[in-house]
N, C-alpha and C positions, 0 to 999 in steps of 0.2 A: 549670444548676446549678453551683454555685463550690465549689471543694475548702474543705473546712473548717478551722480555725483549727491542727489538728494538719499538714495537707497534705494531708492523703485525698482522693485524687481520687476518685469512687465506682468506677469501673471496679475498681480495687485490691480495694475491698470486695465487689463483687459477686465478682471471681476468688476471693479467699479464702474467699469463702461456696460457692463452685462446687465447691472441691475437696476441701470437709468433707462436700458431701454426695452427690460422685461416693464416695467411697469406703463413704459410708453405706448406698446399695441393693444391691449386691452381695452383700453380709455375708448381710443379711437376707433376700433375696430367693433369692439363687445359692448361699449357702453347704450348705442340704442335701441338693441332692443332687449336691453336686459331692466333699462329705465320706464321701458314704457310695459312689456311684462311684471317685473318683479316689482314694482314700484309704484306701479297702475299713473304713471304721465302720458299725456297723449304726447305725438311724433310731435307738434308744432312747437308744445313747450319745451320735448329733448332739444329741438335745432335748436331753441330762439336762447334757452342757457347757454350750450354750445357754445355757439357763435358770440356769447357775449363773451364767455370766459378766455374762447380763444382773441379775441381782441384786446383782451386785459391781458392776456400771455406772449401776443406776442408785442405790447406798447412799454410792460414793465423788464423787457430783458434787457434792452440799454442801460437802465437804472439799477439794473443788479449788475452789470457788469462791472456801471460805475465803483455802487456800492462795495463788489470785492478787490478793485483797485484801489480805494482807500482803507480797508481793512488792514491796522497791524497789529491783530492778533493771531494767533495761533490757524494753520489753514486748516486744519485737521476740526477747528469747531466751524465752519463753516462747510465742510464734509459734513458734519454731523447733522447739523441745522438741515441741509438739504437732503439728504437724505432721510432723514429723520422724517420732516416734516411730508416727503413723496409718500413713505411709509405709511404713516400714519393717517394722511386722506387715503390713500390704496383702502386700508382696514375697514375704516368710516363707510367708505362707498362702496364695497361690493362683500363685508362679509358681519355687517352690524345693521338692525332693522332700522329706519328710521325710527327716531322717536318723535319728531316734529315733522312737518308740512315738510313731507319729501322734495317741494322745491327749492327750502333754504337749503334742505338739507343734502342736497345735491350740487348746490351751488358751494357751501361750506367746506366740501368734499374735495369738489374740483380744483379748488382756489389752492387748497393744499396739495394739493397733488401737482397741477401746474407752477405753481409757486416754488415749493419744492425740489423738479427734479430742471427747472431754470437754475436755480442757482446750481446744483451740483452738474449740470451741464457745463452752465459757463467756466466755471471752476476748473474743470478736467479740460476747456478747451483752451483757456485764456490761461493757466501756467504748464503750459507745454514746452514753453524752452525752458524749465526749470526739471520737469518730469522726465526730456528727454536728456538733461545735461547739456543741451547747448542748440540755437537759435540756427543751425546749420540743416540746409535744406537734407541730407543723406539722414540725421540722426531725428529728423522732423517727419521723416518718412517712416524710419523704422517702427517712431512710439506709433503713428498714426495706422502700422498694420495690425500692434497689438490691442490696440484702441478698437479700432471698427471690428476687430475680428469678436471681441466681448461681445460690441452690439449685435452683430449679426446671430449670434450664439445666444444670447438674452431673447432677442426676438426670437427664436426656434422654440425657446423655452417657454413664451410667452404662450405662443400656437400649440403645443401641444399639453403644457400642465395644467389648465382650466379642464380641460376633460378626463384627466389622469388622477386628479384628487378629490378625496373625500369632500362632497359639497360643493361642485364645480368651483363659479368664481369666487364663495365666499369661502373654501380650503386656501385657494391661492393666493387672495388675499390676503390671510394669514402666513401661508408660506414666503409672500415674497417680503413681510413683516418681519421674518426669521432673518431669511437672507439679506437683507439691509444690516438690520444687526450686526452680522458674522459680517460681511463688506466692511461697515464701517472702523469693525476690528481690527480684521487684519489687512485693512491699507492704509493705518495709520501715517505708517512709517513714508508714504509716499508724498507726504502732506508736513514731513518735518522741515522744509524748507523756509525759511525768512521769507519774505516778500521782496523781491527787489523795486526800488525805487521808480516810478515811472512820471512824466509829468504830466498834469491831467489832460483828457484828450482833449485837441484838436482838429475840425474839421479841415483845416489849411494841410496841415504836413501827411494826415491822414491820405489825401487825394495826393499830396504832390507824391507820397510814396508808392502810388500804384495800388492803394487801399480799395478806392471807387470801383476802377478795374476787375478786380476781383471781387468785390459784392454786386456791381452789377452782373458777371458772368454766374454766381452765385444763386441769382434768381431765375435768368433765363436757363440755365441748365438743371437747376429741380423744375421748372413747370411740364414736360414732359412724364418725369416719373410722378411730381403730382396728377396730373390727368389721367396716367394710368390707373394708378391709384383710384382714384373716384372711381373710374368706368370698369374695373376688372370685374366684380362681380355679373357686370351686367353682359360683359363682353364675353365673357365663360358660359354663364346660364342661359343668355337671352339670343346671342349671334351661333357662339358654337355648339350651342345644346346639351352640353355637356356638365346635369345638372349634380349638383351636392358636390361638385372637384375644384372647387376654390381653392380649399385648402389643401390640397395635394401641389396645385400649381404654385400656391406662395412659397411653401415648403423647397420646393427644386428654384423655385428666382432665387429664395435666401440662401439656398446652401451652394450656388453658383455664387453668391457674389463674397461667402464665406471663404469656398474655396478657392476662390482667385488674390485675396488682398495679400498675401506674402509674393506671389508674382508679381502683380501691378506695383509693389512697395520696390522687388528687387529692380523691376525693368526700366523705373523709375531715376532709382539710384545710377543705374547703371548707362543708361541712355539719354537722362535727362525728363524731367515731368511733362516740360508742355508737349513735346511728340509720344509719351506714351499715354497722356491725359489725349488727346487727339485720335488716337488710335482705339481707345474705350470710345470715343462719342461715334467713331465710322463703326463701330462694328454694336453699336445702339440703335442706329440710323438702319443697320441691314436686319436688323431684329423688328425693329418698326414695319420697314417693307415687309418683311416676310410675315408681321402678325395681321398685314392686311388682306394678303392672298389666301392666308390658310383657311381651308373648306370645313364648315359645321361638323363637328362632330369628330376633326382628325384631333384625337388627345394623346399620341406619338408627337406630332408636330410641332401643336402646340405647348407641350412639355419642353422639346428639345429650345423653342422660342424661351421659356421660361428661364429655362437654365441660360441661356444666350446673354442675354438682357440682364440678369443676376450677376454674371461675371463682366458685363460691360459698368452696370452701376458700381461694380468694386473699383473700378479707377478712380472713381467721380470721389468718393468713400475714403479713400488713401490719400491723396496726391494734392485735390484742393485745402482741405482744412492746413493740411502741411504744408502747403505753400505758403497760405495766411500767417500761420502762425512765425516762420522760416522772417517773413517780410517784418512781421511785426517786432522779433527781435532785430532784426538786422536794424530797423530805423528808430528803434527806441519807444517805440507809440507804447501810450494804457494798453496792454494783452487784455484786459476781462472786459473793460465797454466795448473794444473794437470785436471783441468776441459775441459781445452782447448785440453789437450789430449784425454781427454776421448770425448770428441764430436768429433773429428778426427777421435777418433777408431770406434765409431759407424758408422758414415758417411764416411766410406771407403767401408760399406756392399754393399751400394747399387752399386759402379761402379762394385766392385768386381761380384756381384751377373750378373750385365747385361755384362758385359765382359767373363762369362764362358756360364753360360746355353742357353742368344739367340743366338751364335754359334750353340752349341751344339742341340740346337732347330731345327735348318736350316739345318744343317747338315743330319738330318734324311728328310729334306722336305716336312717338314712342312709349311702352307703357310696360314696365316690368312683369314678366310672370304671365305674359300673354304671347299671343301671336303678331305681330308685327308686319308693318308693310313694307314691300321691298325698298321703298325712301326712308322710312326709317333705320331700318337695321344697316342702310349703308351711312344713314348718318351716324349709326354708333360707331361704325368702323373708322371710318372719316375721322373719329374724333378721336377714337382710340387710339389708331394709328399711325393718319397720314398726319394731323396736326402737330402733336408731339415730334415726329420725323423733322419737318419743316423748324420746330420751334429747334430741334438739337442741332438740325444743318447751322443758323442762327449762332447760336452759343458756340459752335466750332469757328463762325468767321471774326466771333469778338474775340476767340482764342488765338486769331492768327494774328489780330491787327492788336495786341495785347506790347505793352513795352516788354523788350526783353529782359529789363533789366530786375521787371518781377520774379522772373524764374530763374534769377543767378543766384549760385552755390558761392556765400562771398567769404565763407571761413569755413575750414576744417573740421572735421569731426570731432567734440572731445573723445578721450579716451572710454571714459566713465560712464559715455552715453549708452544710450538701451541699443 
């Protein structure tokens, strides 16, 4: 693979995708109870910040998308900005004591931290036909495997160096304060590109391009791995008894869907997206069935379910944003709002996901860290399972009934491309 027309070499890309989403699982994963321990907040106030920051996060990502399609200045300072600014609430919040009312000061944290690694999100996703060398669905696939495979690898990173450094979260804090740095170094050069001209978005040409399409298939196809998501701890500890292996199980999904994104990128290229983007959701769907049948306590089983389901989520990981992006150049549209939407649509799964199923969880009485009635534990299953199942069948039939003429390859590779 040959650096692209900008200089991108893709390593560059992949690091910069590694350290937007090393500093991503932490938040999400370690932030409550490290807020309500180290911090002395009770759980109502961790949600009720939460939940407000992530509605401020995901209402201002249109606005920065906007924001980096009018920008003509240099991209490399708005790398800087965003990562900078992830950095430095990272530092704030997990490795410097409060000095004020831990609730501003939590709030002031997060704001930067999500503020932050939104703009170097959209950044890395909204100039992709610029990073790839060209808006052509083959050369949108290839940046999009060295892309997700950074994330996937950030997040491994994330899971295991919190416990591996001096002073748990607040070492890594610091560490990944380093690593920004050193990132925003050395990918300058990926960031030397002009801006090209776009005219500002529109909701008309956006739809009439097959835009809609694809951010609606965008939402219904994360609320599945959102739901998982929410329920796996409970689905590991509380169904299959199989307590403190959380983290071994995320560890085998991530490194399945790690090792799959050069396959899904080539089968892609080579067969076309939407039947190999199709062939990840059937073989999601048979991971679902099969995480409903498996019997307490099979952690073989459930492993291999893990790794299953890790290598079906690499399709999803590859092929969609590539396609977006692929469409976006092909019809001219603003790449960073329309990107700014599409990070919106994605990141509405998860409040959406924890806003219907833990009701619905509770409602049958269920109750963590106890014993359970046979109606409960089949509703966690139910929910874990067969729901997600159902909602991915769904997203495969908006995939079928999708215009073709979204997933047409309508120019050539450049040369230069990655």
């Amino acid at each position: 693979m040959t650096p692209s027309r900008a200089g991108a070499a893709p390593w560059r890309v992949s690091l910069f995708a590694m350290v937007l989403a090393a500093a991503g699982l932490p938040v999400y994963i370690l932030l409550p109870r490290y807020a309500t321990v180290e911090m002395g907040l009770n759980l109502a106030t961790v949600g009720a910040i939460l939940l407000g920051i992530r509605i401020l996060d995901v209402v201002q990502d249109p606005a920065l998308g906007r924001l980096i399609d009018a920008w003509r200045g240099g991209r490399d300072r708005l790398a800087l900005i965003g990562l900078g600014a992830m950095a430095a609430g990272f530092v704030l919040l997990f490795s410097i004591p409060a000095p004020v009312d831990p609730r501003l000061w939590l709030v002031m944290s997060l704001v930067l931290v999500f503020s932050g690694h939104s703009l170097a999100s959209i950044l890395l996703y909204g100039d992709s036909e610029a990073l790839a060398g060209s808006a052509a669905a083959e050369a949108q696939l290839r940046l999009s495997a060295w892309r997700e495979a950074g994330g996937i690898l950030g997040v491994i990173v994330a899971v295991v160096a919190p416990a591996s450094l001096p002073g748990s979260l607040g070492g890594f804090g610091w560490a990944l304060a380093v690593l920004a740095v050193l990132a925003v170094l050395a990918t300058r050069r990926i960031w030397s590109h002009a801006p090209r001209f776009r005219p500002a978005f529109a909701l008309a040409p956006f739809l009439r391009s097959g835009g809609g399409w694809l951010l609606g298939l965008a939402v219904i196809n994360s609320l599945p791995v959102a739901i998982t998501s929410t329920l796996f701890v409970f689905f590991v500890e509380d169904h299959l008894r199989l307590t403190g292996q959380a983290g071994p199980f995320l560890l085998l999904f991530f490194a399945g869907a790690g090792a799959s994104l050069p396959g899904w990128s080539a089968l892609a290229r080579r067969r076309g997206a939407r039947p190999v983007l199709l062939s990840g959701m059937l073989l999601a769907v048979v991971s679902f069935v099969w995480a409903g049948l498996v019997a307490p306590g099979a952690a073989i089983g459930f492993g291999l379910i893990s790794m299953a389901s890790g290598i079906a989520i690499g399709a999803d990981l590859v092929i969609l944003p590539a396609v977006f992006a692929s469409l976006l150049g092909r019809s001219g549209l603003a790449p960073n709002q329309s990107f700014g939407l599409w990070s919106f649509a994605n990141k509405l799964s998860l409040p959406l996901a924890a806003a219907t199923v833990l009701p619905a969880l509770q409602a049958s009485g269920f109750v963590a860290g106890q014993a359970n009635s046979a109606a409960a534990d089949a509703r966690l299953v139910l929910l874990y399972a067969l729901v997600p199942c159902g909602l991915k069948l769904i997203a495969g039939g908006i995939l079928l009934a999708m215009p073709r003429h979204i997933w047409a390859v309508a120019q050539p590779v450049a040369r230069e491309a990655i």
